[in-house]
C-alpha positions in Angstrom: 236.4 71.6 -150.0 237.9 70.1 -153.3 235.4 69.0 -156.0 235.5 65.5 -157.0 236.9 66.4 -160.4 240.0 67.9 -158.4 240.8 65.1 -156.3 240.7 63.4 -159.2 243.0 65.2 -161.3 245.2 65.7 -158.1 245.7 61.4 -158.2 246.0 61.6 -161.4 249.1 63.3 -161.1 250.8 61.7 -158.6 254.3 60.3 -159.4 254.6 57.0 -160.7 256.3 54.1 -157.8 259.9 53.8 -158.3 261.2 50.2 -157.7 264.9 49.8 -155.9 266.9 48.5 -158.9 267.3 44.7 -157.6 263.7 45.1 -157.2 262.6 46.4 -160.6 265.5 44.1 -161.9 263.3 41.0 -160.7 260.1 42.5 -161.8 261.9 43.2 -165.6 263.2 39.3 -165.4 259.6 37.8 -164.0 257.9 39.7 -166.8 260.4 38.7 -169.4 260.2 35.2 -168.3 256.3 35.1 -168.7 256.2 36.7 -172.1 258.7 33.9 -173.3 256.3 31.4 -171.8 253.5 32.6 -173.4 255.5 32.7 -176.7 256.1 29.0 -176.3 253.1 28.1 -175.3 251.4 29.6 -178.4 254.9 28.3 -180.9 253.5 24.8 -179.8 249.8 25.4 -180.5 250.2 27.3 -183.7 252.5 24.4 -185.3 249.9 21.6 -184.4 246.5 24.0 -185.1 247.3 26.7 -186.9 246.4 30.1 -186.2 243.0 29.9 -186.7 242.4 26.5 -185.3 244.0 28.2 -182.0 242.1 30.5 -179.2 243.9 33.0 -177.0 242.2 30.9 -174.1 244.0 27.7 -174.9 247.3 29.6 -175.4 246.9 31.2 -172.0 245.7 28.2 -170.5 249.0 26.1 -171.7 251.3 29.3 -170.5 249.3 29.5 -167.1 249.0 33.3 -167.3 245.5 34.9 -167.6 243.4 35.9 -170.7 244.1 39.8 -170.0 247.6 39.3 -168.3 248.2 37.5 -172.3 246.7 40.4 -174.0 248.8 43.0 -171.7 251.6 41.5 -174.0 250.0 41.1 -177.1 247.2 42.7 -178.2 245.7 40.1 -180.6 246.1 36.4 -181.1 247.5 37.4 -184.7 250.0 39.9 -183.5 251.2 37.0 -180.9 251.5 34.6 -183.8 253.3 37.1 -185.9 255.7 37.7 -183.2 256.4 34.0 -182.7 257.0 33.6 -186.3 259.3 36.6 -186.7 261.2 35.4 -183.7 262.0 32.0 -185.5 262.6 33.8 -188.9 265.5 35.5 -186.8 267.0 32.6 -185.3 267.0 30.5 -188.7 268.3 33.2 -190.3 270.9 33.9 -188.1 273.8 31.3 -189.7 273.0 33.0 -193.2 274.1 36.6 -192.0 277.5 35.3 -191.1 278.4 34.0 -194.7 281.2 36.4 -195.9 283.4 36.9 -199.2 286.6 36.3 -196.3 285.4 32.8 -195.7 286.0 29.6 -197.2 283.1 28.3 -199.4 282.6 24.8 -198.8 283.8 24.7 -195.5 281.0 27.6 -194.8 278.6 25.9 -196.5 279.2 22.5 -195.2 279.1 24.4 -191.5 275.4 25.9 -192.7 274.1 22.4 -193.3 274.6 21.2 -190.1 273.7 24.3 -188.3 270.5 23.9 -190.6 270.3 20.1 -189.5 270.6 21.1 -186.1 267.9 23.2 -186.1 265.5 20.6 -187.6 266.7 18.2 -185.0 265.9 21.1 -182.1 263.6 23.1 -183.1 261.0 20.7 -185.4 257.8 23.0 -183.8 259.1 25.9 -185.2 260.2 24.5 -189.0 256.6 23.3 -189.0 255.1 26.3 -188.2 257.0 28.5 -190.8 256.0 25.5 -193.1 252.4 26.1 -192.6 252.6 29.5 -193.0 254.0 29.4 -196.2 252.2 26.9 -197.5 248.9 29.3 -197.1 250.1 31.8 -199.1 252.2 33.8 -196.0 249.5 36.0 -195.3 250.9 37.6 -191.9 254.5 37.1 -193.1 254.5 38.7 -196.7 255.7 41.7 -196.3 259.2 40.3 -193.9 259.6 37.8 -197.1 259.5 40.3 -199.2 261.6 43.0 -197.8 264.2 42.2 -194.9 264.5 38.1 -195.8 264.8 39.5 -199.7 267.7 41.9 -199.0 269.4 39.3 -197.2 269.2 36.4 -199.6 270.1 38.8 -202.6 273.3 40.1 -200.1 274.3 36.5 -199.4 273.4 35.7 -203.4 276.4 38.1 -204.1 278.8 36.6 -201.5 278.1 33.0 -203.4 278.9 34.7 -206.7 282.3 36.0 -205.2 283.3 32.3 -204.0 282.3 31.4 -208.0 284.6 34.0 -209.3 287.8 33.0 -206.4 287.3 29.2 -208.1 286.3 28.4 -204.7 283.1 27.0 -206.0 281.5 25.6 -209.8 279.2 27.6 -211.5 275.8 27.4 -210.2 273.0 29.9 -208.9 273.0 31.0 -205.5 269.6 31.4 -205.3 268.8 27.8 -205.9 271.8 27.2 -203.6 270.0 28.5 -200.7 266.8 27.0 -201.7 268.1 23.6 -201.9 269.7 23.7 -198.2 266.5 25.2 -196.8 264.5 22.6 -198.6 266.2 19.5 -198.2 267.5 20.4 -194.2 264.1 21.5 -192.8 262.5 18.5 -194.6 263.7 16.0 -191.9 261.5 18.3 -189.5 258.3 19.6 -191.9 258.1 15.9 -192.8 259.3 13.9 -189.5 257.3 11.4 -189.0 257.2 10.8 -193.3 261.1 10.5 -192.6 260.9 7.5 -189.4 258.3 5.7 -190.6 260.7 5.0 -193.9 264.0 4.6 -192.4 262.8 3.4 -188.4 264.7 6.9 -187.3 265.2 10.5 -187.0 268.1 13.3 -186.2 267.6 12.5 -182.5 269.8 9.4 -183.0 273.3 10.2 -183.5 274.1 8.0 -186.1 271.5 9.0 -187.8 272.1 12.6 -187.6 275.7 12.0 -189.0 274.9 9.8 -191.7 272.5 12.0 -193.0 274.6 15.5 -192.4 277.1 13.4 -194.7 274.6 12.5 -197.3 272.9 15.8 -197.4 276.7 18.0 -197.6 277.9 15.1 -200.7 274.2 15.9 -202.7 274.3 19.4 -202.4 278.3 20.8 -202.4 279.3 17.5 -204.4 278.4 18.7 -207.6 279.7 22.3 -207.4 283.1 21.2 -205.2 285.9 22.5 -207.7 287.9 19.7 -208.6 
């Protein structure tokens, strides 16, 4: 008769289930779908709490998944949160990767304001959240500032400083450039409700939205449009 220790080194090494692929197809797309839940879930608990004003229970709760199914994904509240913020850093910086020497300036730029817009008008939860995170000092996000976000603002910086030299645009600095789109797009979702209780509306309403994509493009590219 085999010992216990045998039989149990025998299951151990029995193969692992193999799915059909349609099957393990579903099971990839069911578990994908869950993890985006849960993502979303948390995106709108982090903006409106913070990360330490939020549990892993109320996340799961909102995401209807259980506490350990959540932490099968992520294995601590602040690697969720750090994931949802570096998921968002992606798609805002998306637009910014495609600027290229090729291109025409102002017609770029003008495009990245309203792409920028956009996103405010879509996606307020999210600017709010980066704004938060910022605004504490960036404590989980420090080292994605200062590396991969660096190398691509000093990349675009360059491209901005071609489009200076073609006459395409007046001297100014890119740096500040960037900083002024980011700041003055993403205020209309960081600052919402600042923004409708002055002016009665927000980027939801389409006039609104393209009264302010022209005021924004004339204050920022007006001064540095070649004549």
């Amino acid at each position: 008769m085999k010992s216990s220790s045998a039989d149990q080194s025998a299951a151990s090494q029995k193969p692992a289930r193999v799915f059909r692929p349609s099957t393990q197809k579903r099971r990839e797309k069911a578990l994908q779908d869950k993890r985006e839940r849960v993502m979303k879930a948390a995106l709108a608990l982090f903006s409106q709490h913070g990360v330490n004003g939020t549990s892993v229970e109320q996340i799961a709760a909102k995401a209807k998944v259980s506490k350990t199914n959540l932490l099968y994904y992520f294995s601590s509240k602040e690697q969720l949160y750090l994931d949802v913020i570096k998921h968002l850093l992606d798609v805002w910086l998306k637009p910014l990767h495609q600027f290229s020497v090729e291109q025409n300036a102002i017609d770029t730029l003008t495009n990245y304001i309203k792409v920028k817009l956009e996103m405010s008008r879509d996606n307020p939860a999210e600017s709010k959240l980066f704004c938060m995170e910022v605004v504490q000092g960036a404590p989980l996000l420090l080292n994605e500032l200062e590396s991969p976000l660096c190398k691509l603002v000093e990349e675009k910086a360059k491209v901005i400083r071609a489009w200076i030299s073609q006459g395409q645009l007046d001297e100014v600095d890119p740096y500040h450039l960037i900083f002024s789109i980011w700041a003055i797009t993403q205020h209309y979702a960081d600052f919402s409700v600042q923004v409708k209780a002055v002016t009665g509306k927000d980027l939801n309403d389409p006039d609104f939205f393209q009264s302010t994509l022209a005021s924004v493009t004339h204050i920022i590219l007006g001064s540095i449009r070649p004549e």
